[in-house]
N, C-alpha and C positions, 0 to 999 in steps of 0.2 A: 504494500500500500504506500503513498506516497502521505509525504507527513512534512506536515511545519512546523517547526520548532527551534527552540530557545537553548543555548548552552548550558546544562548546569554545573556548577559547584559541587564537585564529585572527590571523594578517593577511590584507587584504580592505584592497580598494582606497581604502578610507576611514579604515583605520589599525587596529589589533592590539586585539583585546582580543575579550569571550565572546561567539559569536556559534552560530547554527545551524548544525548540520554539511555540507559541500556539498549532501547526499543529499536535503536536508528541501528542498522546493517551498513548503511553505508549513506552519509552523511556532507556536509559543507558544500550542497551546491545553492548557487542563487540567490548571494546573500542583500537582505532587504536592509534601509536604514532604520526600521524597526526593531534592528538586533535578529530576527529570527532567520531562518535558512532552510532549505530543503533537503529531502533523504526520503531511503526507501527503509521500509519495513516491509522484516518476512512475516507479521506478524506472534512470532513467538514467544515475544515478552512483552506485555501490556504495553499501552503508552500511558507515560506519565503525563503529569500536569501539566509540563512545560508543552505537550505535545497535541497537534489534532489532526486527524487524517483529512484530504484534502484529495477532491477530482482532478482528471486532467483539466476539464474545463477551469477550474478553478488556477490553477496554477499555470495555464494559460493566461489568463485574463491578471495572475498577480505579474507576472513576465511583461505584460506589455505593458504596465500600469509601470513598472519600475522602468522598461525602458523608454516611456516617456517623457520621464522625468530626471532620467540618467539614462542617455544612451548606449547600447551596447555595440563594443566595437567586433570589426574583423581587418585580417590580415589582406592589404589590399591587390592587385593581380599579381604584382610582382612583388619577391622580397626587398627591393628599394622603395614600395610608394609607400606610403603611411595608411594608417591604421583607417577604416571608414566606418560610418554607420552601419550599424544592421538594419536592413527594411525591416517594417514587422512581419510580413511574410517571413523572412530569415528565423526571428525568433519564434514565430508559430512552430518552425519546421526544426528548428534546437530543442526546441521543448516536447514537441512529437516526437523524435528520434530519443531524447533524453528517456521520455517516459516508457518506450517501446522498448528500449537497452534494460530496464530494469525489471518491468510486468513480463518480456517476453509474448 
């Protein structure tokens, strides 16, 4: 499932401090100025607090709303031109392929 969420204030066998919540398998894409971020869940460990499952639609619709207001780049034809915009088609089709790599 795809899921949005917040970092939290964990210890983890590596020592204390902001990490993914157990639930997130695989975590830190799409990060919002709201602090939160996206990840997939296999669902086999509940989500916490910090957490809430979320549609494609949805995380379509948070993708363009950020790149809106922050746009999101790509690498231009050649490796000398600079970095350009993404159309929103582009991130329609990032976040298709994103979601498709994870649900299968």
């Amino acid at each position: 499932m795809i899921v949005k969420y917040q970092l939290e204030n964990r210890t983890t066998a590596t020592g204390t401090g902001l990490t993914a919540p157990e639930c997130i398998n695989d975590g830190g894409y799409f990060p919002d100025t709201d602090n939160t971020l996206i990840g997939y869940s296999d669902g086999t460990v509940a989500l916490s607090s910090s957490c809430s499952e979320i549609t494609s639609s949805e995380l379509e619709a948070r993708q363009l709303a950020i790149h809106s207001a922050n746009p999101m780049m790509k690498e231009g034809d050649t490796p000398a031109d600079d970095m350009v915009v993404m159309t929103d088609d582009e991130v329609r089709t990032m976040i298709q392929d994103w979601v498709t790599s994870k649900q299968g």
